[in-house]
matplotlib code that plots the C-alpha trace (Angstrom):
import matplotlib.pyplot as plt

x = [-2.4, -5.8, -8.4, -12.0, -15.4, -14.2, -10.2, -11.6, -11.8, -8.9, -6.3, -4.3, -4.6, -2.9, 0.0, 0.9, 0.5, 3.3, 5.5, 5.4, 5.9, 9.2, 10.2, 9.9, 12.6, 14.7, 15.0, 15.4, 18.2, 19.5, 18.4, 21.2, 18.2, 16.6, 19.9, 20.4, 17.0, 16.7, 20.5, 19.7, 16.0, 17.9, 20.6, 17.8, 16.1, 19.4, 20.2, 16.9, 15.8, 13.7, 15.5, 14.6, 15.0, 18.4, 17.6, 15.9, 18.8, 21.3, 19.2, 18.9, 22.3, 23.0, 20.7, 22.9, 26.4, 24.6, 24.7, 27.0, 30.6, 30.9, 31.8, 28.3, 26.1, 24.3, 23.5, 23.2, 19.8, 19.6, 22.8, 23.9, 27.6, 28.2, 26.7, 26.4, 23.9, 25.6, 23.6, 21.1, 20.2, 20.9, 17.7, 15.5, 16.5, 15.5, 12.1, 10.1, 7.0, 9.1, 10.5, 7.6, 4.6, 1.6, -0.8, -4.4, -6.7, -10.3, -13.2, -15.2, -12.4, -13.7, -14.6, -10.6, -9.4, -9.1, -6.4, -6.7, -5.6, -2.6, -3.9, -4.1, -6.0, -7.9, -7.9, -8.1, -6.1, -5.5, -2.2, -2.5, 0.7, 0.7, -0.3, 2.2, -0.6, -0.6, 3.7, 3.8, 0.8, 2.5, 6.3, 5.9, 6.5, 10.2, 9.8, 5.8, 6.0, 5.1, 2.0, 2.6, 1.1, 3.5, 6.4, 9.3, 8.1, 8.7, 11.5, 10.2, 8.8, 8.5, 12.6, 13.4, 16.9, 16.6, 17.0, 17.8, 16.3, 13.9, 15.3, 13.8, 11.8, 12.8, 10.1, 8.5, 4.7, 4.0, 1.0, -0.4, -1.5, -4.2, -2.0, -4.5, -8.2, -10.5, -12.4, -15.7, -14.0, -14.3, -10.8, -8.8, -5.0, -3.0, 0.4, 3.6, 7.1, 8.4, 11.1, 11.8, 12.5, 14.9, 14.2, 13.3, 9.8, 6.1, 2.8, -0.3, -3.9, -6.8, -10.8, -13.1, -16.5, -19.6, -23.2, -24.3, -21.7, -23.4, -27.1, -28.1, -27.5, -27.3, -25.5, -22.6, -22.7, -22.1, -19.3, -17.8, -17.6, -16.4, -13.8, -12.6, -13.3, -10.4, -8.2, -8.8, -7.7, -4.6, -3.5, -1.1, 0.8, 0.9, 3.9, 6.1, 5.0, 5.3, 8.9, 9.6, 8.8, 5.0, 2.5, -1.1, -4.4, -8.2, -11.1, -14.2, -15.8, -18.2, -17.9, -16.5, -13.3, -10.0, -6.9, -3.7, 0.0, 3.1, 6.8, 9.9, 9.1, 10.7, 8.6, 5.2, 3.5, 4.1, 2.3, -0.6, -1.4, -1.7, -4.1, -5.9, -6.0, -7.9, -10.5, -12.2, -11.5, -12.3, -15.0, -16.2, -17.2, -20.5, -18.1, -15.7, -18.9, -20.3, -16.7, -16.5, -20.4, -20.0, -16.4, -18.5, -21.2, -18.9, -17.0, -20.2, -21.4, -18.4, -18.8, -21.3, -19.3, -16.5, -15.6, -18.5, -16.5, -16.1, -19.0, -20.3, -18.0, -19.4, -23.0, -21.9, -20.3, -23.4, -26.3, -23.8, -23.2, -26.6, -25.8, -24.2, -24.9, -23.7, -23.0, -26.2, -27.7, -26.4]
y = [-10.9, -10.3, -11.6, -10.2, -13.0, -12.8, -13.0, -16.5, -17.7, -16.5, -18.0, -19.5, -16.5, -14.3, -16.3, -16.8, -12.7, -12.6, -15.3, -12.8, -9.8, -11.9, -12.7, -8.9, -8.5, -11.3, -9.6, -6.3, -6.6, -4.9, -1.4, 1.4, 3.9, 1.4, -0.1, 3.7, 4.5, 1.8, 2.5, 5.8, 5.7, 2.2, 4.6, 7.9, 4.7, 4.6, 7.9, 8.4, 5.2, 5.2, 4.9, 1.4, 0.4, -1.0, -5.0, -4.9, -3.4, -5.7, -8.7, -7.3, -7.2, -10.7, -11.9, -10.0, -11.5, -15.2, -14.0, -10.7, -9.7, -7.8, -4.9, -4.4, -6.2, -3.0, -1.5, -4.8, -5.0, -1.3, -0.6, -1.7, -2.9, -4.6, -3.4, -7.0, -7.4, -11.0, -11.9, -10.1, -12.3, -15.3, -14.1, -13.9, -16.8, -18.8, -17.6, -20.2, -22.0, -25.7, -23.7, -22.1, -22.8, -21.1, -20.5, -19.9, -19.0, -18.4, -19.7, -21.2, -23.6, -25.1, -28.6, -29.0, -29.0, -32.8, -32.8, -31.9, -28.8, -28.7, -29.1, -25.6, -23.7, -27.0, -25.6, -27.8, -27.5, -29.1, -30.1, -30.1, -30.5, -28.4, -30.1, -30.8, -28.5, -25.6, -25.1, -24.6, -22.1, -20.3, -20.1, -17.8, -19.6, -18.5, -15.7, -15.6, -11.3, -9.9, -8.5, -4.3, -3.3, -4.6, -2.5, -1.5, 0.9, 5.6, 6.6, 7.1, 10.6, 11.4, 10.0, 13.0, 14.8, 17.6, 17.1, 20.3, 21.1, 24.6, 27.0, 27.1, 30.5, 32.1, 31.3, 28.8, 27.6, 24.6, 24.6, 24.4, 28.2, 29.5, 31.2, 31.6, 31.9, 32.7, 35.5, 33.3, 30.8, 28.0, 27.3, 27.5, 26.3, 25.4, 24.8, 23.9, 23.2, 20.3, 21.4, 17.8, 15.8, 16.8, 15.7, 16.4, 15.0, 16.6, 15.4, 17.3, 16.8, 18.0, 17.7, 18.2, 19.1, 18.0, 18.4, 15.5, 13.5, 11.8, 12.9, 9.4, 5.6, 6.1, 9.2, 7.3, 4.5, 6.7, 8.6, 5.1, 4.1, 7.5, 7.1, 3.7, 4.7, 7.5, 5.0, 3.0, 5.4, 6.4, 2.5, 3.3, 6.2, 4.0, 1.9, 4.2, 6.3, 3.7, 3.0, 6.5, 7.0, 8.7, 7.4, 9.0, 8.0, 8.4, 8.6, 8.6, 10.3, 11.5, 15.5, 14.4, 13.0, 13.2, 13.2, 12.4, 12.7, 12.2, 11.7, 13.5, 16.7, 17.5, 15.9, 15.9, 18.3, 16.4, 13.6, 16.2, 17.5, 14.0, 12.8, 16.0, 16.2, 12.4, 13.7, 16.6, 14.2, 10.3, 9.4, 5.6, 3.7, 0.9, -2.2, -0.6, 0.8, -2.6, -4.7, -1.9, -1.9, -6.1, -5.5, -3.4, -5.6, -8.5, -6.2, -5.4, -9.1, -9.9, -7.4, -9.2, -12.3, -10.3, -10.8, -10.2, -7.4, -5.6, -5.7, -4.3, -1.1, -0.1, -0.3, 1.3, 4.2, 4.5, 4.6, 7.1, 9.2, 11.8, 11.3, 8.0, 4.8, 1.7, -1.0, -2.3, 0.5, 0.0]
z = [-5.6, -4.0, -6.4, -7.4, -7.7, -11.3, -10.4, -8.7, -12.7, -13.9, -11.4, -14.4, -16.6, -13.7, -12.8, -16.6, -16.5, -13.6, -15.5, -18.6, -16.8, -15.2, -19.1, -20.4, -17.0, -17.9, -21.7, -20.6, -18.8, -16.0, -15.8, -14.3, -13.8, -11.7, -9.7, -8.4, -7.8, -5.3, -3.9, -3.1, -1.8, 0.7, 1.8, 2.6, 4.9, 6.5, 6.8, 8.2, 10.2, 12.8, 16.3, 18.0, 21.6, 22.3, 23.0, 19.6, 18.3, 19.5, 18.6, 14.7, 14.9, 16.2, 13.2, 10.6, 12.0, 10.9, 7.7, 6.5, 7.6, 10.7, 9.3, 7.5, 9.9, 10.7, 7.4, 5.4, 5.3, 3.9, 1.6, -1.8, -1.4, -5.1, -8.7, -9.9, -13.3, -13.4, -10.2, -11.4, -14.1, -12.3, -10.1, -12.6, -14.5, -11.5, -11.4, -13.8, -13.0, -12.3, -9.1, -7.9, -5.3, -5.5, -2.7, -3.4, -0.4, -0.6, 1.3, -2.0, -2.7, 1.3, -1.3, -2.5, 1.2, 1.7, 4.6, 8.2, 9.6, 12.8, 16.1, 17.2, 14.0, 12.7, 9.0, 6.5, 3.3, 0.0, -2.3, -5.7, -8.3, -11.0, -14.5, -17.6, -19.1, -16.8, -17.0, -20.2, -20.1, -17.4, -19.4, -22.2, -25.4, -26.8, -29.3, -28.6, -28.8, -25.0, -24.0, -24.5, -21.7, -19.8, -19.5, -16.8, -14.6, -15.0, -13.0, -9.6, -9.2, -5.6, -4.7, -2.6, -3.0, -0.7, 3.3, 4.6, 7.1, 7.9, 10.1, 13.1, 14.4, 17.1, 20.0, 17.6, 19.4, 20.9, 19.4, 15.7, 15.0, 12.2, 9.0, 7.0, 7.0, 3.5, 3.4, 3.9, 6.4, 3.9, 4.1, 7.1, 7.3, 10.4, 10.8, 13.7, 13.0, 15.0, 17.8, 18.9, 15.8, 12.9, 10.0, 7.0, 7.1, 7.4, 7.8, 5.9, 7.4, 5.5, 6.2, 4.0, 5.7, 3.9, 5.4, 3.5, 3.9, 6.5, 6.8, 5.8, 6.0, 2.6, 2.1, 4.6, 2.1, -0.9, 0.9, 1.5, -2.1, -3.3, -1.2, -2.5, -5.6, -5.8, -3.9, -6.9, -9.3, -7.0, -7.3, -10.1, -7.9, -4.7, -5.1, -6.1, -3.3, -0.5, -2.2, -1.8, 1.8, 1.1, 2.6, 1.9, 3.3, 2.5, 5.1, 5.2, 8.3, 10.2, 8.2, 5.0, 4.0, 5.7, 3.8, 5.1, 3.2, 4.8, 4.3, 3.6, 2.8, -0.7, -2.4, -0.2, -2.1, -5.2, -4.4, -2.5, -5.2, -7.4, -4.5, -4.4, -8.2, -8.2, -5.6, -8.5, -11.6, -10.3, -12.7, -11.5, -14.8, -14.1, -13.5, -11.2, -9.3, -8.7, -8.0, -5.5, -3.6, -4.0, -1.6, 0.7, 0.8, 1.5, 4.4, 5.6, 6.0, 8.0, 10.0, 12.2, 12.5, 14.2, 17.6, 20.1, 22.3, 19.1, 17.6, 21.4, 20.8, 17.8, 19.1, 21.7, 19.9, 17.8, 20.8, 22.4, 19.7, 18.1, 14.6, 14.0, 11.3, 12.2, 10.0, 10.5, 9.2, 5.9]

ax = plt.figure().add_subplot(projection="3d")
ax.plot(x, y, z, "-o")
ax.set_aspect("equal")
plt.show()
């Protein structure tokens, strides 16, 4: 869990937060819908995995034969074998706060680290047990009613089901070639079909071109923020994207924003048009603004205590370059 300033308070408050979300598990049960979610999208990474040289093979599967049959060494790590709930249960009944460590890393706790680091990274750390006071905080109280916003998760909406494969054109370019252009050249869409991969997967590219996108120190600063702001509001749609195989990335650039979704194709456009969709509605309320320029502020700051060869590539990028802010400028 990466904490906020104010997160840096409420330490105890979160991981008795994670312990009740474990409880409203542990009383649900074992969910089917979710059991074949995750057996089908571990069995599309199989299907689909990406080749790797052949020592690194050999050595995965030298790893696997320590610990599964030989028969299933090389897909262990992807496939469900066994529908067990029984197990299931046993998992989660395991997870309680008498079993558990928790690590908590942040430079203001510097004054609790009373013990000297190893001989190579000299950091200093600090053990602490857990108080009589702060276990039973952390287990929710028998028949104390769940919080209601926590809840099992939608069934997964970007899980893709179709992998067949576009025919391939006759003569198809090596190069990306213009489809479509708008009557006023605001929109222009390019597109090439792979001819040396197949599989079901695609990657969409878009730039949006802004003139003031970067016409000041400022202007780059505000372009930032917008951008983390709509990565903010995409948070809810990212894990079950990244579980799905779709990845999507925001920008900020020198014209604009760049967008970037990719993935297996069925269900590319799906997620598109969510990320698109949170670009024209994202709304940033006052405390989300601020959480967000303190983060920046704070990136920004470190910035300068980076190492000294990078720090002399992005100067050098910005002296070089006619229209560029640096960090500094900011």
């Amino acid at each position: 869990v990466e904490l906020t300033l104010e997160g840096m308070d409420h330490v105890d408050e979160i991981v008795s937060t994670c312990f009740e979300y474990i409880e409203m598990l542990r009383q649900a049960g074992f969910q089917e819908f979710v059991y074949e979610e995750l057996k089908n999208i571990t069995e599309m990474q199989f299907r689909f995995v990406e080749p790797s040289s052949p020592e690194s093979h050999v050595a995965q599967i030298s790893l696997g034969m320590n610990n599964y049959p030989p028969e299933h060494c090389v897909a262990a790590e992807y496939l469900f074998f066994e529908r067990d709930p029984q197990m299931v249960a046993q998992c989660l009944e395991a997870l309680r706060p008498t079993n558990m460590l928790v690590l908590h890393r942040a430079k203001e706790l510097e004054s609790l680290c009373d013990t000297a680091g190893t001989e190579y990274y000299k950091i200093r750390y600090g053990v602490r047990r857990l108080t009589e006071a702060q276990l039973q905080a952390y287990q929710p109280a028998p028949g104390r009613p769940l919080r209601k916003d926590l809840h099992l998760p939608e069934p997964n909406p970007f899980v893709a089901t179709d992998f067949e494969l576009k025919p391939l054109p006759d003569g198809a370019p090596e190069h990306p070639q213009m489809v479509y252009e708008s009557p006023r050249g605001l929109l222009k869409l390019w597109f090439k079909q792979n001819i040396h991969h197949s599989k079901p997967k695609a990657v969409l590219k878009w730039n949006f071109i802004s003139r003031v996108a970067y016409a000041t120190p400022r202007q780059r600063l505000l372009n930032r923020l917008y951008v983390l702001m709509v990565k903010e509001a995409l948070n809810n749609l990212t894990y079950h994207a990244e579980v799905a195989q779709l990845d999507f990335e925001l920008t900020p650039s020198v014209e604009g924003v760049r967008v970037t979704v990719k993935g297996f194709n069925d269900k590319l456009g799906v997620l598109t048009k969510h990320v698109l969709r949170r670009m024209l509605t994202t709304i940033p309320d006052e405390g989300l603004f601020n959480r967000l320029r303190e983060q920046v502020r704070r990136l920004i700051g470190n910035m300068f205590k980076d190492q000294a060869y990078k720090l002399a590539l992005d100067q050098s990028a910005t002296i070089s370059t006619v229209t560029r802010w640096g960090d500094q400028d900011l």
